[in-house]
C-alpha positions in Angstrom: 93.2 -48.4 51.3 94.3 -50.6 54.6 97.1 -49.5 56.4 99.1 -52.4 55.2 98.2 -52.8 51.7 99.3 -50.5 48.9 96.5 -49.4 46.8 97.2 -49.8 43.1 95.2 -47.4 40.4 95.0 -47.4 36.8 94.9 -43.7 35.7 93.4 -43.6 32.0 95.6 -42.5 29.5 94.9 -41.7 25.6 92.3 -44.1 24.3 93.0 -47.4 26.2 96.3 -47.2 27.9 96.3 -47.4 31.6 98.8 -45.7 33.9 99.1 -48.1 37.1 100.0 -45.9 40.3 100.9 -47.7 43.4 100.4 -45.5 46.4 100.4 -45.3 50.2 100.3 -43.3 53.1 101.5 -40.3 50.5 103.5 -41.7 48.7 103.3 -43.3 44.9 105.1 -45.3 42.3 104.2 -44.9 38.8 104.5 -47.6 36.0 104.6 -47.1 32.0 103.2 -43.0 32.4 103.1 -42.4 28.6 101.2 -39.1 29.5 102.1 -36.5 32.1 98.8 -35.1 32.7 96.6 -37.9 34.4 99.7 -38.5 36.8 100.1 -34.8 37.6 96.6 -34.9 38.1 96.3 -37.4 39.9 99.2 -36.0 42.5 97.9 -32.9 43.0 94.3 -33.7 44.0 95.7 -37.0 46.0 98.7 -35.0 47.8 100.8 -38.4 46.7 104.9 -37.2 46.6 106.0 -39.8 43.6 108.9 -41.8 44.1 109.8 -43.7 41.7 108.9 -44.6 37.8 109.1 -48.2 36.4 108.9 -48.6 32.7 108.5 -51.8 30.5 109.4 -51.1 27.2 110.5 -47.7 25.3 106.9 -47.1 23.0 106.2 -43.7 23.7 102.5 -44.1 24.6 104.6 -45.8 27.7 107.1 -43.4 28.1 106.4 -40.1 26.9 105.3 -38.4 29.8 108.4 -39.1 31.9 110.3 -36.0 31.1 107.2 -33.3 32.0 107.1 -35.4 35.2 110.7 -34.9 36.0 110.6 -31.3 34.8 107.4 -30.8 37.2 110.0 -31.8 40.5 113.1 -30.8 39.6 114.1 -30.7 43.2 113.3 -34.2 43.5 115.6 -37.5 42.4 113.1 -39.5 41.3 114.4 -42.9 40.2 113.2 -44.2 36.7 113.8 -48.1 36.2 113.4 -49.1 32.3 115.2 -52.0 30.0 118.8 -51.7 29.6 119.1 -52.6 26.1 116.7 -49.9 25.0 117.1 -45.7 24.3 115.2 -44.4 26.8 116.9 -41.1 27.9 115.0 -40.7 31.5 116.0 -44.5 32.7 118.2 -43.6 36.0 118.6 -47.4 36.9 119.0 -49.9 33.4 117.3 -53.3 33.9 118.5 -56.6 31.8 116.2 -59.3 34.1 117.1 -61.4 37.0 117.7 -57.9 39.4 116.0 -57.4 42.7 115.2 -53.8 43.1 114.1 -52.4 46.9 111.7 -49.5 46.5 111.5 -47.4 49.9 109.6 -43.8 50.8 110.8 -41.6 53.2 110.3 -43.2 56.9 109.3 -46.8 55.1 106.3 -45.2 54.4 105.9 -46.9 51.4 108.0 -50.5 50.5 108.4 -52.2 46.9 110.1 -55.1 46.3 110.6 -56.2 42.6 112.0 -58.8 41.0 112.8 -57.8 37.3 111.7 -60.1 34.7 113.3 -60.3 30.7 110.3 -60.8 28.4 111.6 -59.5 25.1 109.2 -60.6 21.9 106.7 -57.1 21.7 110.0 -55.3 21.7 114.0 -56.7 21.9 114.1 -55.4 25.8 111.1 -55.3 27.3 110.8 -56.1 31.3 108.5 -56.9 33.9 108.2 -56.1 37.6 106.6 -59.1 39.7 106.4 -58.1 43.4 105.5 -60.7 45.7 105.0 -57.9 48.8 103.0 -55.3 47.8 99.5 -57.6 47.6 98.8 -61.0 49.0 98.7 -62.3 45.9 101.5 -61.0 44.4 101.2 -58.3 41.5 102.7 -58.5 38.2 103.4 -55.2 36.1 104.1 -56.7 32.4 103.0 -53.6 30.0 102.3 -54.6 26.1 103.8 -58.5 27.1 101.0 -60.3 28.3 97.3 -59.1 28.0 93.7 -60.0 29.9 93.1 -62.6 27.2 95.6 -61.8 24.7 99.5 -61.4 24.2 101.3 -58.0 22.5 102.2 -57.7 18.7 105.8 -58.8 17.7 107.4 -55.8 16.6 111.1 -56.6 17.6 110.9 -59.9 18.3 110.3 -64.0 17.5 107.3 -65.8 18.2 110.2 -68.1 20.1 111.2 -65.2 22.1 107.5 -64.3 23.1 106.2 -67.6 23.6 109.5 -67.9 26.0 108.7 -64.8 27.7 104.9 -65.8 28.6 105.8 -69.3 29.7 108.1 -67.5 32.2 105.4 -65.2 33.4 102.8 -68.2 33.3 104.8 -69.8 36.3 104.3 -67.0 38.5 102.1 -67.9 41.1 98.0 -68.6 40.0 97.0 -65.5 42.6 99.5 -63.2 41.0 97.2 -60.2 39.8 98.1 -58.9 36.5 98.8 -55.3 35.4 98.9 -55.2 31.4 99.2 -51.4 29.9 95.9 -51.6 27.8 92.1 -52.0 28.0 92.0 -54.8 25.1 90.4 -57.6 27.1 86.8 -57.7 25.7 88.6 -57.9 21.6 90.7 -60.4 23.2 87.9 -62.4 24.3 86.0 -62.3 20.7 89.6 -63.6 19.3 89.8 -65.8 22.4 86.2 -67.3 21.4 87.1 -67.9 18.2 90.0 -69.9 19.0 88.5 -72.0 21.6 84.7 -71.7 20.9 84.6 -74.7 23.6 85.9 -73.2 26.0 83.5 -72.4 29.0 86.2 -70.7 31.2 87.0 -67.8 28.1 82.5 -68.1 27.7 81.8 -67.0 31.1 84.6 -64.1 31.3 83.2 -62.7 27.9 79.7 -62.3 29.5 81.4 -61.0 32.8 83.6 -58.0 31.0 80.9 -57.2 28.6 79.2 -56.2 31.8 81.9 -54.3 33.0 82.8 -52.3 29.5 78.9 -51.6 29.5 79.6 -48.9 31.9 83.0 -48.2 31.0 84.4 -50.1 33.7 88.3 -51.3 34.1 88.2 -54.9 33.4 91.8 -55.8 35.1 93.7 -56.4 37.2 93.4 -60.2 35.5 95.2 -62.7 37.5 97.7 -65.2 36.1 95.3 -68.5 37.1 92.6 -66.3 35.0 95.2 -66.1 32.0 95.8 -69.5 32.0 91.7 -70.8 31.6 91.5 -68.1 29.0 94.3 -66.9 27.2 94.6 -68.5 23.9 98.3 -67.4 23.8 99.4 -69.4 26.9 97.5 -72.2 25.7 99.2 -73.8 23.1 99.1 -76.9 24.5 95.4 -77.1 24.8 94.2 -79.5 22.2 91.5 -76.9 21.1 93.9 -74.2 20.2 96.2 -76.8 18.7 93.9 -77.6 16.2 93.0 -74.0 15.8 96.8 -73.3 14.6 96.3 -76.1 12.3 93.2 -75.0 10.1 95.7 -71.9 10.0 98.7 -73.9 9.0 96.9 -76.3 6.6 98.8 -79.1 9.0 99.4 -79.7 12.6 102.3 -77.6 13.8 105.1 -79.9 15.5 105.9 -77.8 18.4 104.4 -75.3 20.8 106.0 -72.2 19.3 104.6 -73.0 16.2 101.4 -73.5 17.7 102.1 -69.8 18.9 102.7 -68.6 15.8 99.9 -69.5 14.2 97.6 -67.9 16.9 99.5 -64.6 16.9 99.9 -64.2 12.8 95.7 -64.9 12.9 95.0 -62.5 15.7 97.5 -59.7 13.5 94.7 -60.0 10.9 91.3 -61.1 13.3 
């Protein structure tokens, strides 16, 4: 870890989920923890004092673990940030998108800066936090939104609403690491090959993560320039995946969202 630059971890959680811990010089910000334990875990052998909790959406494999992590401090206000519109009991500072929020540890040990994105679709409320301080790049913390390769499932929401919500995270800036909540990418990539089978860009990142997932390895963070080579579902414009939607249609869908939909009712059932 440089003195400048935060170092962010993904602590493993259940069978895929990952925990993504932003610390420095002691101090740590935890995003989604669905599960007390790694976090815990993770502060007592680091010495990390957390400060803060972000969360994205209210599943409980996202949120679950908040309450043992409060109960573990009690001495501590630990701020949680979470979506406005949706019950989650432990949220201390309700988010509806377009808020700037200033994260600061005792003696500016450690500084966030977010700017809190609305990306309802995988559920009515759900939020992202894009920071633009905390790497060079820029990091984007979008849980079960967007995906390395892939998008969420839409359990509250439109494909209008979710195609909305990636276009708005595929503007960010093509550095901009992503932090998705699960380790899907290499199924994303055999549903990403099947779309595009042409596709060179999606070819050469399927032989690269396979590498990685041979040992077990983490295969993010992704970045947004990444995403948009090989992410079937923010490439709806891409003449490939157009005609992929329409072998699935049976005729070639008029508009981008329909293009969408196509691609996300075939992955439901890939």
């Amino acid at each position: 870890m440089t003195e400048n630059i935060p170092e962010i971890v993904g602590l493993q959680a259940f069978t895929d989920n990952y925990i993504w811990t932003i610390r420095k010089a002691g101090y740590a910000i935890v995003v989604d923890p669905g599960d007390a334990a790694p976090v815990l875990r993770h502060l007592a052998e680091s010495g990390d004092q957390l400060c803060a909790i972000l969360l994205t959406h209210h599943h409980p494999d996202h949120v679950g673990g908040v309450p043992a992590l409060l109960a573990a401090m009690p001495d501590k206000k630990i701020a949680v940030y979470g979506p406005a519109i949706e019950n989650v009991a432990t949220v201390t500072h309700p988010m509806q998108g377009g808020e700037h929020i200033h994260i600061t540890a005792p003696n500016d040990a450690l500084r966030a800066e977010f700017e809190i994105i609305n990306i309802p679709g995988h559920t009515r409320g759900h939020i992202a936090f894009y920071s633009n301080n905390l790497l060079p790049e820029g990091a984007l913390f979008c849980g079960d939104t967007l995906f390395a390769a892939g998008c969420g499932r839409l359990f509250e929401g439109t494909p209008a609403q979710m195609q909305a919500s990636l276009q708005s995270l595929s503007v960010l800036p093509a550095p901009t690491r992503v932090f998705c909540g699960h380790e899907y990418t290499q199924a994303n990539l055999r549903f990403a090959s099947a779309v595009e089978p042409n596709n060179e860009a999606v070819r050469a990142r399927s032989e690269a993560v396979a590498a990685l997932r041979k040992d077990l390895r983490c295969t993010l963070p992704s970045s947004i320039a990444i995403e948009l080579a090989t992410n079937p579902f923010l490439r709806w414009a891409a003449p490939e995946v157009i005609h992929a939607a329409g072998q699935r249609l049976g005729h070639a869908p008029a508009t981008d969202i329909e293009t969408f939909a196509a691609i996300r009712e075939w992955k439901n059932s890939f």
